[in-house]
ZALUMMI-254856 format. One record per residue (C-alpha): residue number from 1; x, y, z; residue in one letter. Coordinates in steps of 0.02 Angstrom, whole numbers, always signed. Layout:
BEGIN
REC     i        X        Y        Z   aa
REC   NUM        X        Y        Z    A
...
This chain:
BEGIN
REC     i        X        Y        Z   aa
REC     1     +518    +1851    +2118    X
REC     2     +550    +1679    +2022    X
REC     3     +731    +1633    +2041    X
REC     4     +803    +1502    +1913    X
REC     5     +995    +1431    +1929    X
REC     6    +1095    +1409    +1778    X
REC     7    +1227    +1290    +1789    X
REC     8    +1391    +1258    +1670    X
REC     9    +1488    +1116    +1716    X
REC    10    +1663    +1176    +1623    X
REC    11    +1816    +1075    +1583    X
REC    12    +1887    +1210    +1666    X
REC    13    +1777    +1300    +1794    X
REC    14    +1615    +1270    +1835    X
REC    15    +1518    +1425    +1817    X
REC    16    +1356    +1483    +1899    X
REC    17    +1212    +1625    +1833    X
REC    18    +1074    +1665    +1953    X
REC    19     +918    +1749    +1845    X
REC    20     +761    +1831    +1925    X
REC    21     +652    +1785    +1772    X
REC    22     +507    +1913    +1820    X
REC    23     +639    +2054    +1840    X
REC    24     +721    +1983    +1673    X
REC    25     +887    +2024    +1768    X
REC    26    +1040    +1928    +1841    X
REC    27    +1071    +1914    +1993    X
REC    28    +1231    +1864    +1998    X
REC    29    +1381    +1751    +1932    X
REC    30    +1529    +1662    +1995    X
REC    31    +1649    +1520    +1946    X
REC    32    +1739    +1387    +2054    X
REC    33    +1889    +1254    +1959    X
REC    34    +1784    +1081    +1914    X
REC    35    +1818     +957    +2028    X
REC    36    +1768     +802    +1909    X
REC    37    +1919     +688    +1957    X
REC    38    +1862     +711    +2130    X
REC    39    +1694     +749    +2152    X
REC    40    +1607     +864    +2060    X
REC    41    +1486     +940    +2195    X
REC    42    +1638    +1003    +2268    X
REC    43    +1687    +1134    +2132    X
REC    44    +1504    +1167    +2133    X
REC    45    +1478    +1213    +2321    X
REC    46    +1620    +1321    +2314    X
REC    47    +1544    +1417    +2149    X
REC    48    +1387    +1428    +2258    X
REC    49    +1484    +1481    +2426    X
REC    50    +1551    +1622    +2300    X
REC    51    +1379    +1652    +2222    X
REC    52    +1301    +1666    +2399    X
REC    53    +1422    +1798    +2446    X
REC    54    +1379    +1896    +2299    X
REC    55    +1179    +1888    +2324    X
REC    56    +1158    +1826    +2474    X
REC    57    +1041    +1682    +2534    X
REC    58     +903    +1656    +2395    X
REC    59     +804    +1493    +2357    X
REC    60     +781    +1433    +2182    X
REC    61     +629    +1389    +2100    X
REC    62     +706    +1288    +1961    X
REC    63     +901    +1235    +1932    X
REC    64     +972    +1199    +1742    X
REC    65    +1117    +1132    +1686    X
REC    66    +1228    +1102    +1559    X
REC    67    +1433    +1029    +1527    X
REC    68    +1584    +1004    +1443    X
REC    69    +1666     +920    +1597    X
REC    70    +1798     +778    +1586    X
REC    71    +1825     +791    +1403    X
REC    72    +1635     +860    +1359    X
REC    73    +1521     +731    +1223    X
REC    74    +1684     +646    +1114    X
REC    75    +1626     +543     +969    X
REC    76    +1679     +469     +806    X
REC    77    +1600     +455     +645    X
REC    78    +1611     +333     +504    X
REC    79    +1551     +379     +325    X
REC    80    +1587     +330     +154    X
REC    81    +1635     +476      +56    X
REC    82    +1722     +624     +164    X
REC    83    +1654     +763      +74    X
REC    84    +1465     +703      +65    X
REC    85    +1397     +587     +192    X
REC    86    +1554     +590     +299    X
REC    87    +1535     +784     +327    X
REC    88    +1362     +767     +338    X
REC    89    +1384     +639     +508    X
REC    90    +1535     +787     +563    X
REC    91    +1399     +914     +557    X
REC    92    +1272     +798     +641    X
REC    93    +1406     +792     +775    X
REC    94    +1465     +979     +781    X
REC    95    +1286    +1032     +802    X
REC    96    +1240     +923     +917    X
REC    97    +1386     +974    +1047    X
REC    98    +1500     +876    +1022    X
REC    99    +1695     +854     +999    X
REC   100    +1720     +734     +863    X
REC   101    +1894     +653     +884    X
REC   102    +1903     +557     +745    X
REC   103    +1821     +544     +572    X
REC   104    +1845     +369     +451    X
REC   105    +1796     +371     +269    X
REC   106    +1739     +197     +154    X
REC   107    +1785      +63     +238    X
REC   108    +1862      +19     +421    X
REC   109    +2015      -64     +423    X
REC   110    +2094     -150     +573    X
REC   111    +2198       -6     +609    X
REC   112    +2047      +92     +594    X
REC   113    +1964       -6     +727    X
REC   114    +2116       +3     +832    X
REC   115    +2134     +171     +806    X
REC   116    +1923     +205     +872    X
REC   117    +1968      +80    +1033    X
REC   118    +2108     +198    +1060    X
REC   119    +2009     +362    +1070    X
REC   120    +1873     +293    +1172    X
REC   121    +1723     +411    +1111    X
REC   122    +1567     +405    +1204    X
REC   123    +1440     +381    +1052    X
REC   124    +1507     +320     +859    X
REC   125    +1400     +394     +722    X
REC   126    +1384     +264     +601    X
REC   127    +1328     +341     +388    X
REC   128    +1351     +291     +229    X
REC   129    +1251     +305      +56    X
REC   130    +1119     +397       -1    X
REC   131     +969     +302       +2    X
REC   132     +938     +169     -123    X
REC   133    +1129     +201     -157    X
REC   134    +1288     +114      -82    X
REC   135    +1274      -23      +54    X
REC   136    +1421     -123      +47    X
REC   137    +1511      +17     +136    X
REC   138    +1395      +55     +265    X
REC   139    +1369     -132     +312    X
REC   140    +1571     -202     +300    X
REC   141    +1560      -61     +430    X
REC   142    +1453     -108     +543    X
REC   143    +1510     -271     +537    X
REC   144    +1689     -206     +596    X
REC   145    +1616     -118     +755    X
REC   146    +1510     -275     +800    X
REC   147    +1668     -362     +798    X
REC   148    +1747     -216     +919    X
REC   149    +1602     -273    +1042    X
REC   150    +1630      -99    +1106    X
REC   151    +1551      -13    +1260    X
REC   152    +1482     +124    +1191    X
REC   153    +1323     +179    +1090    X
REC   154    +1304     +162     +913    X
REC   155    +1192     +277     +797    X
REC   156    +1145     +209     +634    X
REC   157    +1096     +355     +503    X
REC   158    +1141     +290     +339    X
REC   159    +1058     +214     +177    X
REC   160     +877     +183     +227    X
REC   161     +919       +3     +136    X
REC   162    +1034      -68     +240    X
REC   163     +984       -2     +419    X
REC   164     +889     -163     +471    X
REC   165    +1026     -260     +423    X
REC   166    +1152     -132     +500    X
REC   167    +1044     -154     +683    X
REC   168    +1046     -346     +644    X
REC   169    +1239     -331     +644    X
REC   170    +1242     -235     +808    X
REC   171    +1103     -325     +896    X
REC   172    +1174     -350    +1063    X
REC   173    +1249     -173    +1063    X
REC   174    +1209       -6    +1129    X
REC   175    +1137      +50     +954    X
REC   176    +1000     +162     +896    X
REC   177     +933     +173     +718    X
REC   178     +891     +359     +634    X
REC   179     +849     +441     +468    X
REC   180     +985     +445     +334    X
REC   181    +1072     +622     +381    X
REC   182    +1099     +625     +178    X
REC   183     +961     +551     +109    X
REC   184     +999     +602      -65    X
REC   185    +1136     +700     -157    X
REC   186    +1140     +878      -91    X
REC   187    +1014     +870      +52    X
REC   188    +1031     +860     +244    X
REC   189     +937     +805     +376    X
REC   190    +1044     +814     +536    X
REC   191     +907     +873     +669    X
REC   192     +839     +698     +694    X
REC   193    +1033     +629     +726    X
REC   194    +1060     +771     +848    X
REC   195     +892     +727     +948    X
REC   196     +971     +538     +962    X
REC   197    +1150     +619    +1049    X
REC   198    +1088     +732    +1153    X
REC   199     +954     +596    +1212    X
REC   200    +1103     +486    +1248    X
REC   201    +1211     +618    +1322    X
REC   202    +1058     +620    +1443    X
REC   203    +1037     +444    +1476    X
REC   204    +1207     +396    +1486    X
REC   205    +1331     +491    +1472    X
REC   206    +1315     +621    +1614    X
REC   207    +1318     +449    +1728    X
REC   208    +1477     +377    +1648    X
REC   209    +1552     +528    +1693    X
REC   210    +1505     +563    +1878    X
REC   211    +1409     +702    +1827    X
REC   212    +1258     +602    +1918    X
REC   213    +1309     +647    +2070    X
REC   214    +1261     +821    +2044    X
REC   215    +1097     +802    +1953    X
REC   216     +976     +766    +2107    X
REC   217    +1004     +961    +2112    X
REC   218     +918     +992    +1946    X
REC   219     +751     +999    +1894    X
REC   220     +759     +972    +1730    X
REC   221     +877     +965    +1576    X
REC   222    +1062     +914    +1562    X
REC   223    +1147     +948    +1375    X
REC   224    +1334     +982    +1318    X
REC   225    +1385    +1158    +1343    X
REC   226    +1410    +1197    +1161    X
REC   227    +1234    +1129    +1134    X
REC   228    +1177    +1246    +1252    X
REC   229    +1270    +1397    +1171    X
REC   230    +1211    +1341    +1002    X
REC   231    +1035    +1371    +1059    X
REC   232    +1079    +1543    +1138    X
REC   233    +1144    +1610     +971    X
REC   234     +988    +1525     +890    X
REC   235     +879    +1624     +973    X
REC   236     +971    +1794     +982    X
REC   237     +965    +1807     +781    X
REC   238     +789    +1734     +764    X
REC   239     +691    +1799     +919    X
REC   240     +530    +1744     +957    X
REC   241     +343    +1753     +903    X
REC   242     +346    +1895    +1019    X
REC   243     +526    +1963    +1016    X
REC   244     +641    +2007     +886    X
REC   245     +816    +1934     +872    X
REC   246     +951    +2018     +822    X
REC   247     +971    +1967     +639    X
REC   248    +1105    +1823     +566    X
REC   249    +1257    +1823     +680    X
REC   250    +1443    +1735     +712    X
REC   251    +1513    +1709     +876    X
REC   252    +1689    +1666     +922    X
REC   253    +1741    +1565    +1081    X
REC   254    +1917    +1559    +1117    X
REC   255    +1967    +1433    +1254    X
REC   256    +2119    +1375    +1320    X
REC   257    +2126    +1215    +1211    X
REC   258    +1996    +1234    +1090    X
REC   259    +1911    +1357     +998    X
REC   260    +1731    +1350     +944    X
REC   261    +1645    +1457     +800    X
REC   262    +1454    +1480     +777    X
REC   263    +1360    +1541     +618    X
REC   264    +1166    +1595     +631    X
REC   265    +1159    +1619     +415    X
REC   266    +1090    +1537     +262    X
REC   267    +1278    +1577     +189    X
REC   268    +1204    +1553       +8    X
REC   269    +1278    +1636     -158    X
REC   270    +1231    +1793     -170    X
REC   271    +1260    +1855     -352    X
REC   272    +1188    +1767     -503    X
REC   273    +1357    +1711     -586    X
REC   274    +1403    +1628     -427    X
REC   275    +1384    +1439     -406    X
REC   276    +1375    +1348     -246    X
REC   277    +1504    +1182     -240    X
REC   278    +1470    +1051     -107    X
REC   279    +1341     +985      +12    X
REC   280    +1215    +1137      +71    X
REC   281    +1281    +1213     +248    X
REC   282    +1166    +1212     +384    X
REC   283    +1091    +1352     +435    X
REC   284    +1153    +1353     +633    X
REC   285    +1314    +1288     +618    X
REC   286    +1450    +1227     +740    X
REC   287    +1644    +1188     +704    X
REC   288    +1773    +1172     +817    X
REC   289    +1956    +1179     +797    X
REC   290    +2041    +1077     +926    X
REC   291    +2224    +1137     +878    X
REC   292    +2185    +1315     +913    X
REC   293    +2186    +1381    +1091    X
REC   294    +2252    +1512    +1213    X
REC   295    +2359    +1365    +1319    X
REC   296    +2340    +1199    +1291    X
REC   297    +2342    +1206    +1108    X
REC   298    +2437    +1350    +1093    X
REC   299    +2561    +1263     +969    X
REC   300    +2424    +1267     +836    X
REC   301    +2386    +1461     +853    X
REC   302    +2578    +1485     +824    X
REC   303    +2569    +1356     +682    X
REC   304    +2427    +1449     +600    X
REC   305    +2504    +1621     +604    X
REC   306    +2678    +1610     +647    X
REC   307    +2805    +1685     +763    X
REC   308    +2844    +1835     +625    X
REC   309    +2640    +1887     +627    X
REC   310    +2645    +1862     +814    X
REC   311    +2779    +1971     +827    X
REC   312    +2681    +2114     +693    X
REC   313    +2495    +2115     +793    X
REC   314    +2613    +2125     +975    X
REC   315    +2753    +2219     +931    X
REC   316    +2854    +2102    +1024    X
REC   317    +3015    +2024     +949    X
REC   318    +3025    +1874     +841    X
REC   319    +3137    +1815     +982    X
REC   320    +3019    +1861    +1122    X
REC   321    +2873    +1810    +1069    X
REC   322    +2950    +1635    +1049    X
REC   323    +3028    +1644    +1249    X
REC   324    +2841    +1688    +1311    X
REC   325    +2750    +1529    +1214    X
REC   326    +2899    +1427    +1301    X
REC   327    +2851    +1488    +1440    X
REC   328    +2656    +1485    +1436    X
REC   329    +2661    +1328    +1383    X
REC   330    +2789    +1274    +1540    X
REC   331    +2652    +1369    +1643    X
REC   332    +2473    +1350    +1588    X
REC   333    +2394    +1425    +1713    X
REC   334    +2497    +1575    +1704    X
REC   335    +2398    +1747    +1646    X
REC   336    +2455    +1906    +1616    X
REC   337    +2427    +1996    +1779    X
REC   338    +2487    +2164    +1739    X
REC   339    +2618    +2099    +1653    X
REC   340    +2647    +2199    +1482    X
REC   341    +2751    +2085    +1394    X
REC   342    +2623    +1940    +1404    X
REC   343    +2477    +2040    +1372    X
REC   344    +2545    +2086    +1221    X
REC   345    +2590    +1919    +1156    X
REC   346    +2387    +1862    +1234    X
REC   347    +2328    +1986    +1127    X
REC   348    +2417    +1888     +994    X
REC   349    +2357    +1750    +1014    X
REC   350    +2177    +1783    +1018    X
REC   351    +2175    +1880     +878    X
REC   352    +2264    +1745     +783    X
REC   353    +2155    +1596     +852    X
REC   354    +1998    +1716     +804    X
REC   355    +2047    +1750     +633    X
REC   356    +2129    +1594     +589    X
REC   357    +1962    +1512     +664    X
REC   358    +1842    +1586     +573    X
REC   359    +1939    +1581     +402    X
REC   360    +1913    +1381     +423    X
REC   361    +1730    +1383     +464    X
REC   362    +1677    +1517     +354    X
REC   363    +1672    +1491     +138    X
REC   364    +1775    +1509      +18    X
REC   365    +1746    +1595     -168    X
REC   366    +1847    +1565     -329    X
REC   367    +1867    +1641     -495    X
REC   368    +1811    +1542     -664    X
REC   369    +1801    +1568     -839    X
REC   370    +1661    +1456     -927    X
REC   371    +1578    +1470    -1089    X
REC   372    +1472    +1605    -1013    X
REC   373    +1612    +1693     -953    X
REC   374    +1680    +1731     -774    X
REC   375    +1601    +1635     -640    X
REC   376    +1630    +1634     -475    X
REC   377    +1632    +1446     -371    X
REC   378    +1582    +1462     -188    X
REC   379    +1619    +1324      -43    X
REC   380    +1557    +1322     +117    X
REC   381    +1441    +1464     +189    X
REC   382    +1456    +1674     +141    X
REC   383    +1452    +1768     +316    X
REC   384    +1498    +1924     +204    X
REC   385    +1349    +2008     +251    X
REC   386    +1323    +1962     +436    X
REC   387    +1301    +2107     +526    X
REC   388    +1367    +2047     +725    X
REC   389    +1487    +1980     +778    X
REC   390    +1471    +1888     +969    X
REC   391    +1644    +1861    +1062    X
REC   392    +1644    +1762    +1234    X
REC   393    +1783    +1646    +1317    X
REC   394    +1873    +1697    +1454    X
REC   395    +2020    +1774    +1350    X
REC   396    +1922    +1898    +1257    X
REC   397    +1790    +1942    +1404    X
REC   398    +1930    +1987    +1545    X
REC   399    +2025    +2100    +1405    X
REC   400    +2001    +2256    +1380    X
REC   401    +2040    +2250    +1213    X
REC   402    +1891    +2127    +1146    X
REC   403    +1831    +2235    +1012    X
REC   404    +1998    +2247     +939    X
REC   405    +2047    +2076     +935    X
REC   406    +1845    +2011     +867    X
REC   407    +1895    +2130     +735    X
REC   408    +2008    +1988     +661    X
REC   409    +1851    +1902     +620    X
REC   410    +1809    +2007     +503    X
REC   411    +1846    +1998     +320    X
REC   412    +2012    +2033     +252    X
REC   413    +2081    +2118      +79    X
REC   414    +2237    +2017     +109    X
REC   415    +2130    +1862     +117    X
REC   416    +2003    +1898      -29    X
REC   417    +1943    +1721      -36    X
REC   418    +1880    +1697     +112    X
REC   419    +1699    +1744     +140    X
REC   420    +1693    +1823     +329    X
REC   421    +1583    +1971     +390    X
REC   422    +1637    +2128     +298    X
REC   423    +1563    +2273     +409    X
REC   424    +1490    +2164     +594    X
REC   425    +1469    +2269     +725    X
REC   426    +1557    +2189     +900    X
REC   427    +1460    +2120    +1060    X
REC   428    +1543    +2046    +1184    X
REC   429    +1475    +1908    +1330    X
REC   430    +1562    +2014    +1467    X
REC   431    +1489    +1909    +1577    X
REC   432    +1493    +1731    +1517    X
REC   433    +1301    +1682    +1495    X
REC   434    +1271    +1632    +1313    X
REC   435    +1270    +1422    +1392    X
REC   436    +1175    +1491    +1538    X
REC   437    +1052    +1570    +1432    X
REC   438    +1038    +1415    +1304    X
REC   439     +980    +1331    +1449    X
REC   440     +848    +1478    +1510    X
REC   441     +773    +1471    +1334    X
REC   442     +715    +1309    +1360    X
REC   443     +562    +1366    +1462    X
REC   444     +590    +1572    +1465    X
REC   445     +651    +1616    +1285    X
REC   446     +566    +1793    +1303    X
REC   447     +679    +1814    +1446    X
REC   448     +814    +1733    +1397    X
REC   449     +815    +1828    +1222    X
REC   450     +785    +2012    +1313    X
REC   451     +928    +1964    +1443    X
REC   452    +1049    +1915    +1316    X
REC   453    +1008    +2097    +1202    X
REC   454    +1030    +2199    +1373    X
REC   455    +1192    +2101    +1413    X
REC   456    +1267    +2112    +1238    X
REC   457    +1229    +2274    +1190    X
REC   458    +1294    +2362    +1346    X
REC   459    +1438    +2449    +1304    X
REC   460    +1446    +2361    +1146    X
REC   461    +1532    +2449     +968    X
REC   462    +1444    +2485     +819    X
């Protein structure tokens, strides 16, 4: 027996996975409220009071861990133009785990600078040009952050031409210097950006926010959560030298505030009178939409959807529906409980927040008529012909309707343009472990990969 502890350090809750990585089984799992305002080794002892009860007394060979606590890895990016290197620093970001909180395009302004003090992230991504291409940009930027003198680390991943004289600018600074994440017109290279944030999320970060006191506990590795899950769904669709994966996948997390949205797909046109528009998606990909979630953001879902479809997927009254956000919203903690009324309308919502979700992170395709006739123009990835769907977050995995509300993920006749996964089969994370097993993979992706297809595909729909 080789036991290994998993570790999530939540916003929310901090949650625990025990594995027995000879059995390739868990253990057991249990969840105690963060206590990051206080200290965090508090929440944790009473996830691992709870976890003890479940297993009993068991030593661990090796402890892992991951988090999203006290706001998770915020940062802000800078670029020049939003759609090219501008999106290209956002998916830097995304993919590395983060929550970007703010995103400038050309140059900073004072109110832009203001505006960055303001949000406090805990890294700023600084791009700009293609190489050999625009520098003014890049470096009026740079220029404007030195200025800020601000207190936390800057990345420099622009134009190859002006990064000595970028670092020259922030000499004095927190600031590290990588490859242009858009080196030229149409191509990425994010991976090593996302090396350079999680290094500092390591170095830094997890001390700035108390999370140190916790880490004498580990023996080895510390990411953000999302970073963590990222790698889980990497290695469920590709497998291993030794084990298959699963094939190209999307997975849907639906939290109280946010809602994140994973593709494992090369999302390329298909047919051979379809052209692509736009930089080149990557093939993991992250987003995260901070307006949608079951509570906190709960405003957005109804935004998205509106009271009268709230009302249709419930069967709840226009009225009704619009008491029970009230009082949600009044009550955030409040879950249904047995109670019919608010099941209803939380079935609502997560089918909304799903749908709506996905719609934003998958592509888009458009009708054209050229001198070679109808052509179609397609943005952003095609998930048309991913085959699973993954649903986790603690809405979907305590309902018992899951497979009916991951269905909304799925494409739609009444939304033809919008390139989601036409027939996916469902799995669901009953038990919360996609983060834990992100972290597993690190040293045990055999195990990690043949836990995750035991999990997922018990009791799953095809």
């Amino acid at each position: 027996m080789k036991n290994v502890l998993l570790i999530d350090f939540g916003s929310t809750y901090t949650k625990l996975t025990a594995v027995d990585v000879e059995a390739e089984v868990i253990l057991g799992t249990a969840a105690s409220f963060t206590t990051v305002e206080t200290d965090i080794n508090d929440g944790l002892s009473a996830a691992m009071a709870e976890l003890k009860s479940e297993i009993g007394e068991i030593s661990f060979d090796a402890t892992y861990a991951c988090s999203s606590a006290a706001g998770g890895l915020r940062m802000v990016t800078s670029g020049l133009v939003p759609e090219l290197t501008g999106e290209a620093a956002r998916l830097a970001s995304l993919g590395a785990g983060a929550k970007v909180v703010g995103v400038y395009a050309f140059m900073l302004t004072e109110d832009d600078v203001e505006a960055i003090r303001g949000e406090k992230p805990d890294i700023l991504l600084l791009v700009g040009g293609t190489d050999g291409g625009n520098t003014d940009c890049i470096l009026h930027n740079a220029r404007m952050i030195a200025e800020m003198k601000p207190d936390f680390p800057i990345i420099v991943a622009g134009n190859r031409n002006a990064k000595s004289e970028c670092m020259r600018l922030l000499s004095g600074l927190e600031a590290y210097a990588c490859p242009n994440v858009m080196p030229k017109f149409g191509t990425l290279d994010i991976d090593p950006t996302q090396k350079q944030i999680r290094e500092i999320f390591l170095n830094r970060i997890i001390k700035a926010k108390g999370l140190s006191r916790a880490t004498e506990l580990l023996s080895d590795i510390m990411m953000p959560t999302p970073s963590a899950v990222l790698k889980a769904m990497e290695l469920l669709a590709k497998g291993t030298k030794t084990e298959d994966g699963i094939g190209d996948l999307v997975a849907v997390d639906v939290g109280g505030a946010t809602t994140d949205v994973y593709s494992i797909a090369d999302g390329m046109p298909e047919q051979m009178n379809t052209v692509y528009k736009g930089l080149p998606e990557p093939y993991s990909k992250r987003t995260v939409e901070g307006d949608i979630g079951m509570r906190y953001s709960i405003d957005g879902i109804v935004a998205a959807a509106g009271v009268d479809t709230l009302s249709k997927i419930s069967g709840l009254s226009e009225e009704r529906v619009a008491e029970l956000v009230e009082a949600v919203k009044a009550d955030k903690e409040r879950v249904p409980d047995g109670e019919d009324e608010l099941e209803r309308l939380d079935f609502a919502l997560a089918a909304s927040a799903v749908r709506e979700a996905v719609r934003r992170h998958a592509g888009t395709i458009a009708e054209t008529y050229t001198m070679m006739g109808l052509t179609y123009v397609q943005e952003g990835k095609n998930l048309t012909r991913v085959k699973r769907i993954v649903v986790t977050g603690g809405s979907l995995i305590h309902s018992s309707r899951a497979e009916e509300i991951a269905a909304y993920a799925r494409f739609s006749p009444a939304d033809p343009t919008s390139l989601r996964p036409k027939e996916a089969s469902v799995l669901v994370d009953k038990r919360y472990i996609m983060a834990a097993m992100g972290l597993l993979s690190t040293y045990y992706p055999d195990v990690a990969l043949r836990i995750m297809k035991k999990e997922l595909y018990n009791g799953a729909t095809e």
